[in-house]
C-alpha positions as a Python dict, from the first residue, in 0.01 Angstrom:
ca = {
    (1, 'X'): (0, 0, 0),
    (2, 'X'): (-136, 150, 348),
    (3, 'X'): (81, 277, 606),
    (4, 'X'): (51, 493, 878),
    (5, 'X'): (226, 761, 995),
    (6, 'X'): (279, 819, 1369),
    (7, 'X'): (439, 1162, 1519),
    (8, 'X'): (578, 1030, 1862),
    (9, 'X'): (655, 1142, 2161),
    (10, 'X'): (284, 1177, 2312),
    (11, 'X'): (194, 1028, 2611),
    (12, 'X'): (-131, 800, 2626),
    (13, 'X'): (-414, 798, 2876),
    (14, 'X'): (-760, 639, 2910),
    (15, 'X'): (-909, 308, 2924),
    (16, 'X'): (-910, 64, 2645),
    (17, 'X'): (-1100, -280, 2595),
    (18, 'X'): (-900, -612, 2436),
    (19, 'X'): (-1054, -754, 2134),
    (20, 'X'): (-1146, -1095, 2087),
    (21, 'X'): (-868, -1365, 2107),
    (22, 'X'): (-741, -1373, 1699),
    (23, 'X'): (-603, -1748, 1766),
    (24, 'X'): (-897, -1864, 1943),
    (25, 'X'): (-1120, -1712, 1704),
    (26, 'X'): (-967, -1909, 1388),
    (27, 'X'): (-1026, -2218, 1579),
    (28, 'X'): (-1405, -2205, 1671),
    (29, 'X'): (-1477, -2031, 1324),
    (30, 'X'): (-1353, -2367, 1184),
    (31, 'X'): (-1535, -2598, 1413),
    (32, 'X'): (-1859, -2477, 1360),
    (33, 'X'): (-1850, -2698, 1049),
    (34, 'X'): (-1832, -3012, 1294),
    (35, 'X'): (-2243, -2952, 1304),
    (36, 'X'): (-2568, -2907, 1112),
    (37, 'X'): (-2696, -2685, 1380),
    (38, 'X'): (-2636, -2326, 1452),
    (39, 'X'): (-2372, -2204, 1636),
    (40, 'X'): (-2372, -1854, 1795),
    (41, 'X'): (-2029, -1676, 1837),
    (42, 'X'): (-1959, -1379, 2029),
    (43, 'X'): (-1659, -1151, 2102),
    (44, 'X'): (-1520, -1214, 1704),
    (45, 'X'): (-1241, -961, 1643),
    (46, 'X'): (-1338, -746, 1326),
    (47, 'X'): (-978, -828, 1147),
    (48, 'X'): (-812, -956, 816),
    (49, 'X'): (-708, -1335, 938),
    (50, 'X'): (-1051, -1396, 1108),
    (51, 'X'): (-1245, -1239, 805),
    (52, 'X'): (-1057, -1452, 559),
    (53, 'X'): (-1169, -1774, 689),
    (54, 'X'): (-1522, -1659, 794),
    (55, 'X'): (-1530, -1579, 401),
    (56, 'X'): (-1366, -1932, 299),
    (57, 'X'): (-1657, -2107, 547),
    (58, 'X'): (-1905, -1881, 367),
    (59, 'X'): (-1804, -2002, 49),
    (60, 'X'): (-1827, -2352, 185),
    (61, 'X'): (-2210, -2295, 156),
    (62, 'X'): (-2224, -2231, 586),
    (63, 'X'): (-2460, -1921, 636),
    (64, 'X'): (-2352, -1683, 813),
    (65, 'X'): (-2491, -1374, 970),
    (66, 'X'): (-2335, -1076, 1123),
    (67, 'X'): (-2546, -946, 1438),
    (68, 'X'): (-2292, -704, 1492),
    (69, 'X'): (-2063, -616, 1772),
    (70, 'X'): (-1855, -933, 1724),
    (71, 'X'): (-2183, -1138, 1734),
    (72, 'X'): (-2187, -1402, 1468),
    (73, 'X'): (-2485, -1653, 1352),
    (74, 'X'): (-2306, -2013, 1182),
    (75, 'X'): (-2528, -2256, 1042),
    (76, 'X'): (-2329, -2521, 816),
    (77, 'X'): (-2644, -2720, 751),
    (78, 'X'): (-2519, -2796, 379),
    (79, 'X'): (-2157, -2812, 298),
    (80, 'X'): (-2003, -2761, -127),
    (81, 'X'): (-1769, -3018, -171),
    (82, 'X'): (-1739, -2855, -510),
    (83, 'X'): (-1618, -2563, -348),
    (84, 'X'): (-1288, -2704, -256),
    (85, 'X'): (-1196, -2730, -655),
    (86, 'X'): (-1246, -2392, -704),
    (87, 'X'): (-977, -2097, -713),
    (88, 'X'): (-1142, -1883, -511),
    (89, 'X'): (-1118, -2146, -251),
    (90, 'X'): (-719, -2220, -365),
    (91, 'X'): (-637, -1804, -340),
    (92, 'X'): (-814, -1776, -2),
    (93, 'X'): (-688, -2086, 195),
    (94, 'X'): (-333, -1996, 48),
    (95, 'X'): (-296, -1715, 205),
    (96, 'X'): (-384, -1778, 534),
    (97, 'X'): (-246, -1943, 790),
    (98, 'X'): (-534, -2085, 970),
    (99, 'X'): (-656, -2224, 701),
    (100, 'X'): (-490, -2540, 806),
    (101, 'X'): (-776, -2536, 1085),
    (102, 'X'): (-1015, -2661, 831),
    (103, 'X'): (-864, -2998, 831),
    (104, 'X'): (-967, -3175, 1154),
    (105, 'X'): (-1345, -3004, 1088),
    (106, 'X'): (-1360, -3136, 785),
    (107, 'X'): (-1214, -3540, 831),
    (108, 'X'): (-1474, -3487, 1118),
    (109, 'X'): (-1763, -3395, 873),
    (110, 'X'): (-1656, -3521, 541),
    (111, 'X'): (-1440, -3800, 563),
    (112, 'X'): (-1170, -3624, 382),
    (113, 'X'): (-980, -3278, 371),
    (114, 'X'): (-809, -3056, 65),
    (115, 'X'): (-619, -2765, 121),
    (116, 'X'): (-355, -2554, -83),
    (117, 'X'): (13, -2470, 137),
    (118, 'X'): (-127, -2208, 429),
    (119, 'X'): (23, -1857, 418),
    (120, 'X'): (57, -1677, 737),
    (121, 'X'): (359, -1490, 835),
    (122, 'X'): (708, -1578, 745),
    (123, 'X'): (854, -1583, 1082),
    (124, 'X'): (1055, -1902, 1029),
    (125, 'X'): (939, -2268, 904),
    (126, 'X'): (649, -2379, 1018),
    (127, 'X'): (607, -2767, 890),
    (128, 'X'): (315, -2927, 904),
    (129, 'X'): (467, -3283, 997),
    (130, 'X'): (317, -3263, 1322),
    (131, 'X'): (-45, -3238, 1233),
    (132, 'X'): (-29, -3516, 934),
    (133, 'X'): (177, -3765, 1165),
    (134, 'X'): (-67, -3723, 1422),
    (135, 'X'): (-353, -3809, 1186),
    (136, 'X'): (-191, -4128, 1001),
    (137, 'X'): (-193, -4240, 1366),
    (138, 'X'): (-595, -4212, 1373),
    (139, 'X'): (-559, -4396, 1027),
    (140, 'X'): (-567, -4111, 769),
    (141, 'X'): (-414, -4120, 465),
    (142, 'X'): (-169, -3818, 344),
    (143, 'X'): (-88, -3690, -15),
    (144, 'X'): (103, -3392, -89),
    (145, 'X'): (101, -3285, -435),
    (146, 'X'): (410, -3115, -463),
    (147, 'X'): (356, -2970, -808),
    (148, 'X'): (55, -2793, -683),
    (149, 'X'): (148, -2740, -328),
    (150, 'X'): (-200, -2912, -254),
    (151, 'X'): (-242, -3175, 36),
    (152, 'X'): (-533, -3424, 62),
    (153, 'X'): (-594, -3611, 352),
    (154, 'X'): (-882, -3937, 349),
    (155, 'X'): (-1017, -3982, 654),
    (156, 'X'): (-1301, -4206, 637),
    (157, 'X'): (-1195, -4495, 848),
    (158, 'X'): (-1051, -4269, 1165),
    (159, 'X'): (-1007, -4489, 1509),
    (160, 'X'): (-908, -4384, 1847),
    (161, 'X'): (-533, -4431, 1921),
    (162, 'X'): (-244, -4357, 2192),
    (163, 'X'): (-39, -4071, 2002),
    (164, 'X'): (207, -3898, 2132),
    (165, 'X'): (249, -3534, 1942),
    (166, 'X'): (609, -3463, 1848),
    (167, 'X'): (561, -3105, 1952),
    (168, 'X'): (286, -2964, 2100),
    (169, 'X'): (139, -2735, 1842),
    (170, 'X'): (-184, -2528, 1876),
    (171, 'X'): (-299, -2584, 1587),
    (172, 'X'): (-177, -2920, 1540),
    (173, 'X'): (-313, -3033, 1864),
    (174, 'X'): (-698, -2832, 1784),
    (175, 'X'): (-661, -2999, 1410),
    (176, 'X'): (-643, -3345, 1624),
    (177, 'X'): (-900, -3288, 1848),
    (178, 'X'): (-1192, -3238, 1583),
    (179, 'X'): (-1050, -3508, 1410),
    (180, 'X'): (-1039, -3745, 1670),
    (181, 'X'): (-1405, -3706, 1743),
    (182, 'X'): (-1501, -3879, 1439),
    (183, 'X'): (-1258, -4192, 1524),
    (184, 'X'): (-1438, -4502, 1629),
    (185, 'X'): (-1301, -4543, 2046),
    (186, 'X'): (-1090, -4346, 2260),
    (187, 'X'): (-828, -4115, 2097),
    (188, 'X'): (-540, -4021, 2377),
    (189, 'X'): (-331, -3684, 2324),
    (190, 'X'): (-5, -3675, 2525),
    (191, 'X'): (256, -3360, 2492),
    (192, 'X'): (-105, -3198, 2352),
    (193, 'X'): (-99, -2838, 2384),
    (194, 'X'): (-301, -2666, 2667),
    (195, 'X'): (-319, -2310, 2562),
    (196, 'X'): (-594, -2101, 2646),
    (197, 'X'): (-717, -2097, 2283),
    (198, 'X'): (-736, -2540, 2312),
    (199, 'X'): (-912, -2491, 2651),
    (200, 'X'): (-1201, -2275, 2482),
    (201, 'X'): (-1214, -2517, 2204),
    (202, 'X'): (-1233, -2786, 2396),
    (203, 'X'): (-1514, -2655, 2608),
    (204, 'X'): (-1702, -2529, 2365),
    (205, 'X'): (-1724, -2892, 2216),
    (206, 'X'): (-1778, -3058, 2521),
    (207, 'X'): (-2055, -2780, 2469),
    (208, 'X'): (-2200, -2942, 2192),
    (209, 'X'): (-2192, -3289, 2291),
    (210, 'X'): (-1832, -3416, 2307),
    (211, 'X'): (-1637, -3606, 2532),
    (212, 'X'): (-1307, -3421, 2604),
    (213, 'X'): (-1125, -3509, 2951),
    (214, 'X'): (-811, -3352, 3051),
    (215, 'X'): (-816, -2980, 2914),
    (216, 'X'): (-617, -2766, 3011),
    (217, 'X'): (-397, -3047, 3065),
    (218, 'X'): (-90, -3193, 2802),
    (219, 'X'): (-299, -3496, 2818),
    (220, 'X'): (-634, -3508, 2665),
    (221, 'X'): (-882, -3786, 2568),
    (222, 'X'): (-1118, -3771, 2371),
    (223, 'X'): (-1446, -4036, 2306),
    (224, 'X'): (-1587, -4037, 1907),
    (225, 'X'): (-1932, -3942, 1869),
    (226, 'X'): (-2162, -3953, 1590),
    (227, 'X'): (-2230, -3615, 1558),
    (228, 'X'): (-2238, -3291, 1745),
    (229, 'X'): (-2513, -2978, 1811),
    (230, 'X'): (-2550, -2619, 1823),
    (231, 'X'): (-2400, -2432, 2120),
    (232, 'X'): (-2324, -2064, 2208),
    (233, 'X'): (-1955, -1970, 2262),
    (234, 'X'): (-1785, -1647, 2354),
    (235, 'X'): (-1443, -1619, 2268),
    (236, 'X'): (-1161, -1500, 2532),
    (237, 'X'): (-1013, -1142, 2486),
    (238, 'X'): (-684, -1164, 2332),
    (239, 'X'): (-413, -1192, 2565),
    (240, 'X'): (-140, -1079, 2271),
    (241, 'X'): (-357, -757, 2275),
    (242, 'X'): (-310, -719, 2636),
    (243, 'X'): (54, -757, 2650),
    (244, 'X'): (115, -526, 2397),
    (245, 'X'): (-111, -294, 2618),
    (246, 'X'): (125, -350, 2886),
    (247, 'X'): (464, -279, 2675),
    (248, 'X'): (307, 4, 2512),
    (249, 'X'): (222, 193, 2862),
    (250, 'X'): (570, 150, 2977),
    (251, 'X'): (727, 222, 2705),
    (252, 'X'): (570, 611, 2632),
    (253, 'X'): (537, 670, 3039),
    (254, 'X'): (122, 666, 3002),
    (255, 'X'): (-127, 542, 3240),
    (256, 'X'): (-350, 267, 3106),
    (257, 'X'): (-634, 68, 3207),
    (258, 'X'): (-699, -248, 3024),
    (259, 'X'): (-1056, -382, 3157),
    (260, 'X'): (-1221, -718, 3060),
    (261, 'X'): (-900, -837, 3079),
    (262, 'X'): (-972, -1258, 3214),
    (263, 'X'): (-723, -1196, 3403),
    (264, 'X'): (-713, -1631, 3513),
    (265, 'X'): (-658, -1696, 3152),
    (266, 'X'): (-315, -1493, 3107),
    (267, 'X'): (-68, -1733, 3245),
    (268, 'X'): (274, -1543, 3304),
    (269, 'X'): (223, -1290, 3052),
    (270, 'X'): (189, -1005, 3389),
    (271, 'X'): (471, -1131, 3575),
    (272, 'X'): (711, -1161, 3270),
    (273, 'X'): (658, -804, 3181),
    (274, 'X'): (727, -710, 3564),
    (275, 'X'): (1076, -849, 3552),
    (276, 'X'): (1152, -554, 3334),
    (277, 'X'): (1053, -367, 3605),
    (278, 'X'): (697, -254, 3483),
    (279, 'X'): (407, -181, 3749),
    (280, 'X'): (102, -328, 3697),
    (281, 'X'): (-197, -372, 3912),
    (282, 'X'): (-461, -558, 3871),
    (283, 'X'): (-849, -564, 4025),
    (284, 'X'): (-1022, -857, 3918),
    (285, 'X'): (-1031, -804, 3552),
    (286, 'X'): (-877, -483, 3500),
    (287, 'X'): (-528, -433, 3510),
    (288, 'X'): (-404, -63, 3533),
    (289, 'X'): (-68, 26, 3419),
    (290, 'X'): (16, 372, 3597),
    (291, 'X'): (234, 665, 3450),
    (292, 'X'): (656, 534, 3501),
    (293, 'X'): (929, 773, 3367),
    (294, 'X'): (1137, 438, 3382),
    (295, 'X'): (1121, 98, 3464),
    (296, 'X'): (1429, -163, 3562),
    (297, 'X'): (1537, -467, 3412),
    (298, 'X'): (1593, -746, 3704),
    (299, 'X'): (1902, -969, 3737),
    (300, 'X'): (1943, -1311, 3834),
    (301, 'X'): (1976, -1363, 4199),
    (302, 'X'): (2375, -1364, 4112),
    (303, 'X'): (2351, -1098, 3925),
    (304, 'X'): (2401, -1181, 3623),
    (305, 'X'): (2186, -1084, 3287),
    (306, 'X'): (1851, -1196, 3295),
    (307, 'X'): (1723, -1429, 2982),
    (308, 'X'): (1320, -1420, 2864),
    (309, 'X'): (1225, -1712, 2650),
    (310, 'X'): (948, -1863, 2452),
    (311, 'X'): (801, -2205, 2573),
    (312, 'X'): (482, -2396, 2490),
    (313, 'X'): (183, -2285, 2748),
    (314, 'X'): (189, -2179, 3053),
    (315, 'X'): (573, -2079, 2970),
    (316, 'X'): (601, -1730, 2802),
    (317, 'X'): (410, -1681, 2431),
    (318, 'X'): (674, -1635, 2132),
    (319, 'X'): (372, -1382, 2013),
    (320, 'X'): (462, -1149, 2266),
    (321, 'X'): (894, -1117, 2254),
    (322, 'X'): (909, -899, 1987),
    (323, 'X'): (667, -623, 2224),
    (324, 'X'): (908, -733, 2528),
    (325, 'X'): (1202, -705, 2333),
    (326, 'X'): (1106, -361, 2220),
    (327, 'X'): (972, -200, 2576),
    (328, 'X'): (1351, -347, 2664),
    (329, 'X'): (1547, -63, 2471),
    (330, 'X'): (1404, 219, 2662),
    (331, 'X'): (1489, -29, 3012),
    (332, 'X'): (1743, 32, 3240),
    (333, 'X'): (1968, -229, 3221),
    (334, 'X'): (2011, -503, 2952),
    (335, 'X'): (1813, -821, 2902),
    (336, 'X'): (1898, -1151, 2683),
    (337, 'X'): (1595, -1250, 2408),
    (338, 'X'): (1533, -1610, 2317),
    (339, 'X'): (1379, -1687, 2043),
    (340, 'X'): (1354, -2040, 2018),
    (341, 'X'): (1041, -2144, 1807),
    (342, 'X'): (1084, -1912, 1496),
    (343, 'X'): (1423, -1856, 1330),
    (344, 'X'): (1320, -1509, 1130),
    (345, 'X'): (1126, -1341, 1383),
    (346, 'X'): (1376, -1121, 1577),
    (347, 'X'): (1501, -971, 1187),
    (348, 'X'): (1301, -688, 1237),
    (349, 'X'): (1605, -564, 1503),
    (350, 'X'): (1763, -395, 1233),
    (351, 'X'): (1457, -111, 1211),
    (352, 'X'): (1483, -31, 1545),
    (353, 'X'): (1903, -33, 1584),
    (354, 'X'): (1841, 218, 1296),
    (355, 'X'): (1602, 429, 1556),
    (356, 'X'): (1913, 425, 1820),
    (357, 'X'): (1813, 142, 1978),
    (358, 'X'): (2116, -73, 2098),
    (359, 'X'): (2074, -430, 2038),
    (360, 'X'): (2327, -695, 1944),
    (361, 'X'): (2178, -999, 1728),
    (362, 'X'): (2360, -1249, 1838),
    (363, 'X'): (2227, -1526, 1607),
    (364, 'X'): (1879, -1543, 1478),
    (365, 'X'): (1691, -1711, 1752),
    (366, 'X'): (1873, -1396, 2012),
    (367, 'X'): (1924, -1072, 2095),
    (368, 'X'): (2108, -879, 2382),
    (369, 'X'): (1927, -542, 2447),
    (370, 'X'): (2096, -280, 2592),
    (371, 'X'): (1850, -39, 2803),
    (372, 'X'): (1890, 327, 2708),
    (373, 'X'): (1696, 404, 3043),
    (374, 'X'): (1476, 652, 2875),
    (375, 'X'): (1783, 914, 2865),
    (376, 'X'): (1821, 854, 2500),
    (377, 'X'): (1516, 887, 2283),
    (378, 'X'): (1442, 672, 1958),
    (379, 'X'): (1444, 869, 1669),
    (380, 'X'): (1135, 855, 1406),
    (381, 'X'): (1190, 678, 1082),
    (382, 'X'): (1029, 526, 752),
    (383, 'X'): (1033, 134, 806),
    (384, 'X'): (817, -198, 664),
    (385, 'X'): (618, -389, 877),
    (386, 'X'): (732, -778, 839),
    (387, 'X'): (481, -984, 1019),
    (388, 'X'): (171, -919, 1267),
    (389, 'X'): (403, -900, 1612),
    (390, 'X'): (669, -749, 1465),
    (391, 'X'): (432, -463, 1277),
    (392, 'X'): (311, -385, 1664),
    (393, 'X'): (611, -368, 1813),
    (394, 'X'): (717, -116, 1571),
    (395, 'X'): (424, 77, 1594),
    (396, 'X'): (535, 132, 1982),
    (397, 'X'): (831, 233, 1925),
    (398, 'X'): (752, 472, 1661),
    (399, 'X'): (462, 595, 1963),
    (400, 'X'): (799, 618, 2200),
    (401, 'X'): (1010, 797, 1924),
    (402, 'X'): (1065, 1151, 1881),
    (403, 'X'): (963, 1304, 1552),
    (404, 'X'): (783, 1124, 1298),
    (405, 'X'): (769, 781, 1152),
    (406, 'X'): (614, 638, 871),
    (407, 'X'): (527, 217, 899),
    (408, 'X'): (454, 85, 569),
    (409, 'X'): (289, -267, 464),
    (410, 'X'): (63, -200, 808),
    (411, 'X'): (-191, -465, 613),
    (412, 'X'): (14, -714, 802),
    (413, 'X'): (-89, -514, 1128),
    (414, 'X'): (-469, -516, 1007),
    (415, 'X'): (-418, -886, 1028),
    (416, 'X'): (-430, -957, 1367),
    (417, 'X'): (-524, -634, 1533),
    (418, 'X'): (-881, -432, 1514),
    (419, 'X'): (-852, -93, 1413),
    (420, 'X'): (-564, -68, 1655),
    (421, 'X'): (-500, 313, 1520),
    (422, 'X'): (-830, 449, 1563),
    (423, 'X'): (-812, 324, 1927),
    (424, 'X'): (-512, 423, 2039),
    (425, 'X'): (-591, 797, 1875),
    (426, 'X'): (-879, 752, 2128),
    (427, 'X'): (-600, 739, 2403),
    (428, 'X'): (-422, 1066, 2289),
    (429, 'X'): (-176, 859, 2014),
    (430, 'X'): (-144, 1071, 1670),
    (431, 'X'): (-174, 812, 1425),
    (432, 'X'): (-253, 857, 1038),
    (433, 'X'): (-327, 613, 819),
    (434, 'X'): (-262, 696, 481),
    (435, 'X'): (-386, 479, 184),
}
């Protein structure tokens, strides 16, 4: 097992470059099955998630070729239907959460869809009601092998419909969208979701000869076509990235500069982390986070304790509370954490009460932090990284602690973050990984 070991205490400095979006990037690596025609990708972050289900489209029989950089070539001119029967394909798929994506690309280009139970991190349940309801509406048909854990979806007579998602998932909504481009008529999407990572999807297909009205919207509609082309796509720096940026600044009193930030695409993510009193400035597409030996939580206009939720887009990202929650402890004053999507993902509380952080878990889905205003330092520890978020937000407060700390299972950090050691090391971070 790989884990890293981090001596704290070290301020950062330096500039630093996002990597490509990891949620965006699981959605256009699956809809470049949609066509027979090449598809060129740029700005592809080099990590485990993204890798996995380039490998599981490889496998598929799509060529693929690395140009490097984040540069990818896609050409799924010939698709193995026998592939899907395989265990290689089973093992692959069933550990990864976006393999779910494949669905909607593959009703699109192969009438039908098989895929094992998705991994992914377990943050909570994540049911995947919302994506097969949505389909019987276009006039799939659902099995679920329970014996197997294996669901198989026909999709060969899809037609356009009103539906009306129950929730609006991400990738329940993208899963809908490929899908509904192979329905005969006009396919309406209300309560669809309009995160960044749908817009680029959307665009990109609209790219390649769809008909998608209404992105960035909670109301698309979308026209069936016949089939789609090529296109060229770049893929939007990750925003989770950034906000960990952010937190990570305030919360070891070092001046960053995040550049090639797309600054228009971030929603509230800036102004959220300025209610705990954090300075940032931004120039176009570079936001600079200067040196602060401490930052303020704000109150309510009554004064009372201020509350940061999750909410579907633009509202505030769940991927991003467990970063705020941890810049919080080293706050002055104290700041009430809603968790409302995900009931295991605030668990990890207990590794950082055990670094002298003081936090009361009030129930799973929230946590009051109480702001040790810097005057009390966290303390270095050995601890287990749970899930991608939660893995980061550890790693800054292990960057903020004094001593040293040891994060193990950091495989789950390698999931959704490139070589995030190696570049903060570049910033003046002292970061080890030991295999």
């Amino acid at each position: 097992m790989t884990s890293y070991e981090i001596i704290g205490g070290k301020p950062l400095a330096g500039t630093i470059t996002p990597q490509g979006a990891k949620n965006e990037a699981l959605q256009i690596v699956a809809a470049v099955l949609l066509t027979n025609q090449p598809v060129l990708v740029h700005n592809i972050p080099d990590i485990i998630d993204v890798n996995k289900i380039i490998e599981l489209i490889e496998g598929m029989g799509v060529f693929v070729e690395n140009r490097g950089s984040g540069t990818f070539l896609f050409h799924a001119e010939n698709i193995d239907t026998g592939f899907f029967t395989k265990e290689e394909y089973l093992q692959c798929a069933g550990a990864l959460r976006g393999s779910v994506l494949l669905i909607g690309a593959m009703l699109f280009r192969l009438g039908c869809a098989r895929i094992p139970n998705p991994g992914g991190d377990k943050i909570g349940r994540r049911p995947l009601d919302t994506h097969f309801s949505a389909l019987s509406k276009l006039g799939a048909t659902v099995h679920y092998d329970s014996k197997n854990m294996m669901y198989e979806i026909d999709g060969k007579n899809l037609k356009g419909s009103y539906i009306h998602l129950g929730e609006p998932s991400v990738t329940g909504t993208a899963n809908l969208v490929m899908a509904a481009l192979r329905a005969k008529g006009t396919t309406t999407i209300y309560n669809a979701a309009c995160e960044p990572y749908i817009q680029q999807l959307c665009k990109m297909l609209n790219s390649m000869g769809a008909k998608i009205s209404g992105i960035g919207s909670n109301l698309l509609s979308i026209v069936g076509v016949d089939e789609l082309s090529g296109c060229e796509h770049t893929v939007l720096p990750d925003m989770i990235e950034i906000g960990s940026f952010i937190g990570l600044a305030a919360m070891t009193s070092s001046e960053i500069t995040i550049q090639n930030c797309r600054v228009d695409m971030l929603g509230l993510i800036p102004d959220v982390f300025r209610k705990l009193g954090i300075i940032i400035n931004i120039k176009d597409d570079t936001i600079h986070i200067p040196k602060q030996d401490r930052y303020e939580i704000e109150t309510l206009i009554n004064g009372s304790i201020l509350t940061i939720y999750d909410a579907p887009w633009p509202g505030f990202t769940p991927d991003l509370l467990s970063i705020l929650l941890v810049v919080a402890t080293q706050a002055k004053g104290s700041v009430l954490i809603h968790q409302k999507m995900f009931e295991s993902r605030l668990f990890f509380v207990d590794k950082l009460i055990d670094m002298g952080s003081q936090i009361i878990l009030c129930d799973p889905h929230r946590a009051t932090v109480i702001g040790l205003d810097k005057q009390v330092p966290l303390r270095g520890i050995r601890m287990t990284s749970p899930d991608i978020r939660a893995g980061v937000a550890l790693l800054i407060a292990a960057l903020a602690a004094e001593g040293t700390s040891i994060i193990e299972n950091v495989h789950q950090i390698d999931r959704g973050y490139e070589r995030i050691d190696e570049r903060l090391n570049n910033l003046g971070a002292d970061i080890k990984r030991l295999e």
